[in-house]
N, C-alpha and C positions, 0 to 999 in steps of 0.2 A: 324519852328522847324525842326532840323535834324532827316530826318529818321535813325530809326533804322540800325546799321550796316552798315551806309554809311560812306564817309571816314571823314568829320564831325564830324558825332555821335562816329568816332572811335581816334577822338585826342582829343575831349575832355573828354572820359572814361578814356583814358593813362593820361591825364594829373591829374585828379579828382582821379585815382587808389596812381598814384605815388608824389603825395602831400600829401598825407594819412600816416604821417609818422608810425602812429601806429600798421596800417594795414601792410605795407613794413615790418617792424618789427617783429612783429608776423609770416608774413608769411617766414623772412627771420631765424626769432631763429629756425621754423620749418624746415629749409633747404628745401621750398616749391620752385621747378625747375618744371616747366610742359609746356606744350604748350595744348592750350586748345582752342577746337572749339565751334562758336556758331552759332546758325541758328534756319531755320524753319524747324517744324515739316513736313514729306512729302518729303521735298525737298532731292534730292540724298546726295549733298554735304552740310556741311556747311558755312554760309555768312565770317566768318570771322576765324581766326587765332589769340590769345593771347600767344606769348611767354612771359613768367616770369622765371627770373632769382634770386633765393633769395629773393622770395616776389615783385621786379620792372619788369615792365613791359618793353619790350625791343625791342617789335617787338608788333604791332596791326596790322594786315594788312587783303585785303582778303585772302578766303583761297583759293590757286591754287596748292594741295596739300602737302602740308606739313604733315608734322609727327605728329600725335596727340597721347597726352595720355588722354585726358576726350572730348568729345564731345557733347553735351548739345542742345538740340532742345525743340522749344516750340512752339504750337498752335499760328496763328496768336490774335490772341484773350488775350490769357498771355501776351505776348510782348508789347502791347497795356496796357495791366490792370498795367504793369511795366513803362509808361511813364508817367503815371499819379500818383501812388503812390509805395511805397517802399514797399518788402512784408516780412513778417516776416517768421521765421521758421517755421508756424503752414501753413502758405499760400505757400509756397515753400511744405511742405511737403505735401497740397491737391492737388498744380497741377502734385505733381510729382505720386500722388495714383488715380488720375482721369488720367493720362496718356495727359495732357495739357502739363508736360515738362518732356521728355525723355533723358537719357542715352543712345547713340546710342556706345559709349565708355566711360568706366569709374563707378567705382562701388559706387552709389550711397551711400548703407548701409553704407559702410566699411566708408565712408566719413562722414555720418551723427552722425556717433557715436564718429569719434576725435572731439573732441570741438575746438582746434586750428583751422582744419581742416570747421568744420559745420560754424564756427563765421564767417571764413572768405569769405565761397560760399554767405551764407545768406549776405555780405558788398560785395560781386560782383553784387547784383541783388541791390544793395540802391544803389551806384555807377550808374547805367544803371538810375535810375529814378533822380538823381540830373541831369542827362548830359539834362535833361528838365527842374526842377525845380531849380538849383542854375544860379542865376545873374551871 
């Protein structure tokens, strides 16, 4: 099994993100451009860098500082409950109110209330649990 955030676990997230034509779509009629970091809770930095361009993915790589506009950390413990199953909106929103996944950039609310925007954070975290569970 690829660890998490390893370079592995990070072409088959690009690959599982950007075959998703519906998801591209959506994020792409939203004119969704961001580059977004992901990691561990604690740690200075985070493990990795996602640039998206109109919904595709364009660039996975680690992050050796790049420019971020959301950055996204979670307890080792979340990361973990995410290789094994998919979490839905009510379970993204308890670990984001228990403080298991933080915003270290990027305004959580403001995002959970676009529903373009919410549908598509919550199919970033089912992505992360197929790059375990799909053949």
């Amino acid at each position: 099994m690829a660890e998490i955030f390893s370079k592995e676990w990070m072409a088959k997230y690009k690959s599982l993100w950007n075959t998703d034509a519906d998801h591209v779509k959506q994020l792409a009629d939203s004119g969704f451009t961001s580059n977004v970091g992901f990691g561990m809770a604690g740690e200075d930095d985070p493990r990795i860098v996602i640039e998206i361009q109109h919904g595709v993915i364009t660039k996975l790589e680690p992050y050796i500082g790049q420019s971020l506009d959301w950055d996204v950390r979670g307890k080792p413990a979340f990361w973990l409950e995410i290789t094994k199953k998919a979490p839905n909106i009510m379970k993204i929103g308890l670990a984001y109110t228990s403080r298991d996944l933080k915003f270290v950039k990027g305004d959580y609310a403001a995002m959970i209330k676009e529903p373009r925007l919410s549908n598509a954070f919550i199919k970033c975290f089912k992505f992360m649990s197929l790059v375990y569970t799909a053949s």
